[in-house]
C-alpha positions in Angstrom: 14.6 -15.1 -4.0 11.1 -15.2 -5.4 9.8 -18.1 -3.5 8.3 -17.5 -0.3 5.9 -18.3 2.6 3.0 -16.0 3.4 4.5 -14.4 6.5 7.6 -14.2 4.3 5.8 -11.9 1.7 3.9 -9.7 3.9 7.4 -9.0 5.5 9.4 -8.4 2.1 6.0 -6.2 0.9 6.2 -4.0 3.9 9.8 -3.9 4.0 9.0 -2.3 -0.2 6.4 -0.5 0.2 8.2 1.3 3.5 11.1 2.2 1.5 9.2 3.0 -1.4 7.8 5.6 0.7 10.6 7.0 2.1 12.3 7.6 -0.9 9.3 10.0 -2.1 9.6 11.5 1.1 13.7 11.8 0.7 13.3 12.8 -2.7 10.6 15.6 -1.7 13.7 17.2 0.7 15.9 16.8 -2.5 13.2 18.6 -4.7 13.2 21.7 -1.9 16.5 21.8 -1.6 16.6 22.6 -5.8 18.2 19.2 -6.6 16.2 17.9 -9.1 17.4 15.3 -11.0 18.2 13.3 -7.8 15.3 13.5 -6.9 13.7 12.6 -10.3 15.8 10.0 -9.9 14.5 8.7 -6.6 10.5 9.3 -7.5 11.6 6.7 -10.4 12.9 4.1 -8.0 10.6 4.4 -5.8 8.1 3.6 -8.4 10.7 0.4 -9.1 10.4 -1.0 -5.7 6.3 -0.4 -5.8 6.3 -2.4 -9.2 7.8 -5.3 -7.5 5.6 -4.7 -4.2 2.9 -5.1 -6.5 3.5 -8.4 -7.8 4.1 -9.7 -4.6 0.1 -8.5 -3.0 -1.3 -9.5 -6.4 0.3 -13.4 -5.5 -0.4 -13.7 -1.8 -3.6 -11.0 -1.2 -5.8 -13.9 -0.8 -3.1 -16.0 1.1 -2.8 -12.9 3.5 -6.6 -12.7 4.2 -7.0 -16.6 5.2 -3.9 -17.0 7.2 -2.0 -19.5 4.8 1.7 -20.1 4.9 2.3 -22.1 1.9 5.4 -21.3 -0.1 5.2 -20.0 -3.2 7.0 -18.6 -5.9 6.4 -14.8 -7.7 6.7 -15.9 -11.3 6.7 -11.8 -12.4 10.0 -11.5 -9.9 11.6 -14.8 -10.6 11.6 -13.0 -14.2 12.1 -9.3 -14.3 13.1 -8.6 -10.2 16.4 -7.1 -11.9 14.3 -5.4 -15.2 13.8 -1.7 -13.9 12.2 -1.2 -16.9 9.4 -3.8 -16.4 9.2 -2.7 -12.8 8.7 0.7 -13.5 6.0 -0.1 -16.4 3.9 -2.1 -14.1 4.1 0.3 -11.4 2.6 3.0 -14.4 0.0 0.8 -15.4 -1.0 0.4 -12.0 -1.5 4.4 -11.6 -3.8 4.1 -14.5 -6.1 3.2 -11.9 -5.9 6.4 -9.6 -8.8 8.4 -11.1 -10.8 6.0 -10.7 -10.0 4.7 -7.2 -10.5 8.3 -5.9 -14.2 8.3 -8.3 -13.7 9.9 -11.1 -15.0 7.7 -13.9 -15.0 10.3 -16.9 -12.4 8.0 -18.6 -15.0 5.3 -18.8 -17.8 7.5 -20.2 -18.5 5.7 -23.6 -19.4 7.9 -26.9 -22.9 8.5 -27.6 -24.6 6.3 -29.6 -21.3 4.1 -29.7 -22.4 0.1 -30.9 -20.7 -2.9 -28.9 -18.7 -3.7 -31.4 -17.1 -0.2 -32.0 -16.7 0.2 -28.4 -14.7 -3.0 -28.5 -12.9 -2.0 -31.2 -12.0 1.7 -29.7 -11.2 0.2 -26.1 -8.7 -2.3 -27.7 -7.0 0.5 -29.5 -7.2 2.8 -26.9 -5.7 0.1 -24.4 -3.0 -0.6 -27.0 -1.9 3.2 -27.3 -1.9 3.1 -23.5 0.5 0.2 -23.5 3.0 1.8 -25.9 3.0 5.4 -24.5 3.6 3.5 -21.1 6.6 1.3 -22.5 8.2 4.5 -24.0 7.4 6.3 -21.2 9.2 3.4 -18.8 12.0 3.3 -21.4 12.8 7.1 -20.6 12.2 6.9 -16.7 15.2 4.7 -16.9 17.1 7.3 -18.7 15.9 10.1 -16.7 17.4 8.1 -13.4 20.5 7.4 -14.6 20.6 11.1 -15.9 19.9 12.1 -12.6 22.4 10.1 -10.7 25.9 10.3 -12.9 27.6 12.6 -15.0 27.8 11.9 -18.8 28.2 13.2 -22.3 26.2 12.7 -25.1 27.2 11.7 -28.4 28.4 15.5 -29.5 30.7 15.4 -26.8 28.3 17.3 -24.1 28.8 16.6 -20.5 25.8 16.0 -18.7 25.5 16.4 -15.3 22.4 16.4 -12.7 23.2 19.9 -11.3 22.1 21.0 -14.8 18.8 19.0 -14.8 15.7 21.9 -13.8 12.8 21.3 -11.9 10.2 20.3 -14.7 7.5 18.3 -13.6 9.2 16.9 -11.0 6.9 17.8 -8.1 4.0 16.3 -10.3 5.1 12.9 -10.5 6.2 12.9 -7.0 3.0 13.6 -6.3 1.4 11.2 -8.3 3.9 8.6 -7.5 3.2 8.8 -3.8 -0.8 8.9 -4.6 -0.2 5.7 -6.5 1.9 3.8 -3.6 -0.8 5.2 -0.7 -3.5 3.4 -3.3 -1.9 0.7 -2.9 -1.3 1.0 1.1 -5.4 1.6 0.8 -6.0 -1.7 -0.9 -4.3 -3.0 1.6 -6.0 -1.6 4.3 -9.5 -2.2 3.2 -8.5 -5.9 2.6 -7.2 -6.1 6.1 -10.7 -4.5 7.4 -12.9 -5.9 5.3 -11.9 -9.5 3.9 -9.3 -10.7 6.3 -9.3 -13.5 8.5 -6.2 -12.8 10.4 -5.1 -10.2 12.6 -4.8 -6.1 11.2 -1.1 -5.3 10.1 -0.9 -1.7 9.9 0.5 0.1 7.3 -0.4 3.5 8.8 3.3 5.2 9.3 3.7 4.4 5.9 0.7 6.2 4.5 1.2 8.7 6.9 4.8 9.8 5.4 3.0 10.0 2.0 0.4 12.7 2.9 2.1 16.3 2.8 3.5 14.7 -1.1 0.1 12.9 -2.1 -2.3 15.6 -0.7 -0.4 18.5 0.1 -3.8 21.0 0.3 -5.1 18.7 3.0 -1.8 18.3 4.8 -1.6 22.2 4.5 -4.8 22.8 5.8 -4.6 20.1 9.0 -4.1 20.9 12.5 -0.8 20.9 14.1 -1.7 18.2 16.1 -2.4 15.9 12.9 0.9 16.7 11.4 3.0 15.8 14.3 1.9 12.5 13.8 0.7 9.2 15.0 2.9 8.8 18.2 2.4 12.4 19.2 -1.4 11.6 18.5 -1.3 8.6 20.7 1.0 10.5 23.5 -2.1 12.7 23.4 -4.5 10.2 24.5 -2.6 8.3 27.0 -2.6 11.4 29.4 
């Protein structure tokens, strides 16, 4: 159902962008274990279920941050909550935002000597490419998981199956697609520190999981202590 209260949303966004999470982290086990189209496949819905976590904190962020309860209803899942496609896209467009978030602003650098009006006219297009690449790009995710999950043949007769599927890029959208969900977690976080009204909800276990995918150097490089996690950190300092 797309219409819901406040508390309702923050329960069905957690509940999303928990099980977003863990199928990165399921589909990272997949990925060592040398099955890659599955998990291919599960980096791609995971980036389904962020697309529709998405439209869920762009509706109620404010709501969250004052307390309110009001029902109300997620026009963007009312419409395309069973469009993988569309889910997928949005998630994409989304992690157009990444560089940036983490500062790196290169992408905005305008061209010398550039006059408002061509830089209007070049961001348009350039938007417009964006928007295209990302719909074909969606278009083949969907493709890619199906390829990932069934056997098949194609239209000369060839079966298709995942064992055949190598490893690709795989590992580099995983990586990106669990940087894009812990941005998202971040938002989140900030909001909560920053702007809220209401209590903190932490979203740490879930960012947590992400880090040996989304930063694997850092996680590499932490202490044993780190990497055995919150509750073992929190053992630590009850004794």
């Amino acid at each position: 159902m797309a219409t819901m209260t406040g508390p309702e949303a923050r329960e069905f966004w957690k509940a999303l962008m928990d099980n977003a999470s863990c199928l990165v982290a399921d589909a990272r086990l997949l990925l060592e274990a040398g099955s890659f189209g599955r998990a291919r496949s599960l980096t791609i819905l995971a980036q389904e279920e962020l697309g529709k976590a998405l439209w869920i904190h762009d509706e109620f962020e404010a709501a969250w941050s004052c307390g309110l309860q009001d029902a109300r209803t997620v026009e963007r899942l009312r419409e395309h909550g069973r469009r993988h496609i569309q889910k997928y896209l949005d998630a994409a467009t989304s992690g157009r935002e990444l560089a940036a978030f983490w500062g790196d602003f290169s992408n905005f650098e305008p061209p010398s000597g550039e006059t408002p009006m061509e830089a209007a006219t070049r961001l348009r297009a350039e938007d417009e490419s964006r928007q295209a690449k990302a719909e074909k790009s969606a278009r083949e995710a969907n493709i890619d998981k199906q390829n990932g999950f069934y056997v098949d043949r194609d239209e000369q007769g060839h079966v298709l199956s995942p064992s055949e599927i190598g490893a690709g890029a795989v590992e580099a959208e995983m990586q990106r697609a669990a940087q894009v969900i812990e941005m998202l977690l971040i938002k989140d976080h900030t909001r909560m520190k920053d702007e809220a009204l209401t209590a903190y909800d932490s979203t740490h276990a879930q960012q947590f999981r992400l880090l040996p995918i989304s930063h694997p150097e850092d996680w590499a490089a932490a202490s044993e202590e780190f990497r055995r996690g919150p509750a073992a950190q929190e053992s630590r300092a009850d004794d």
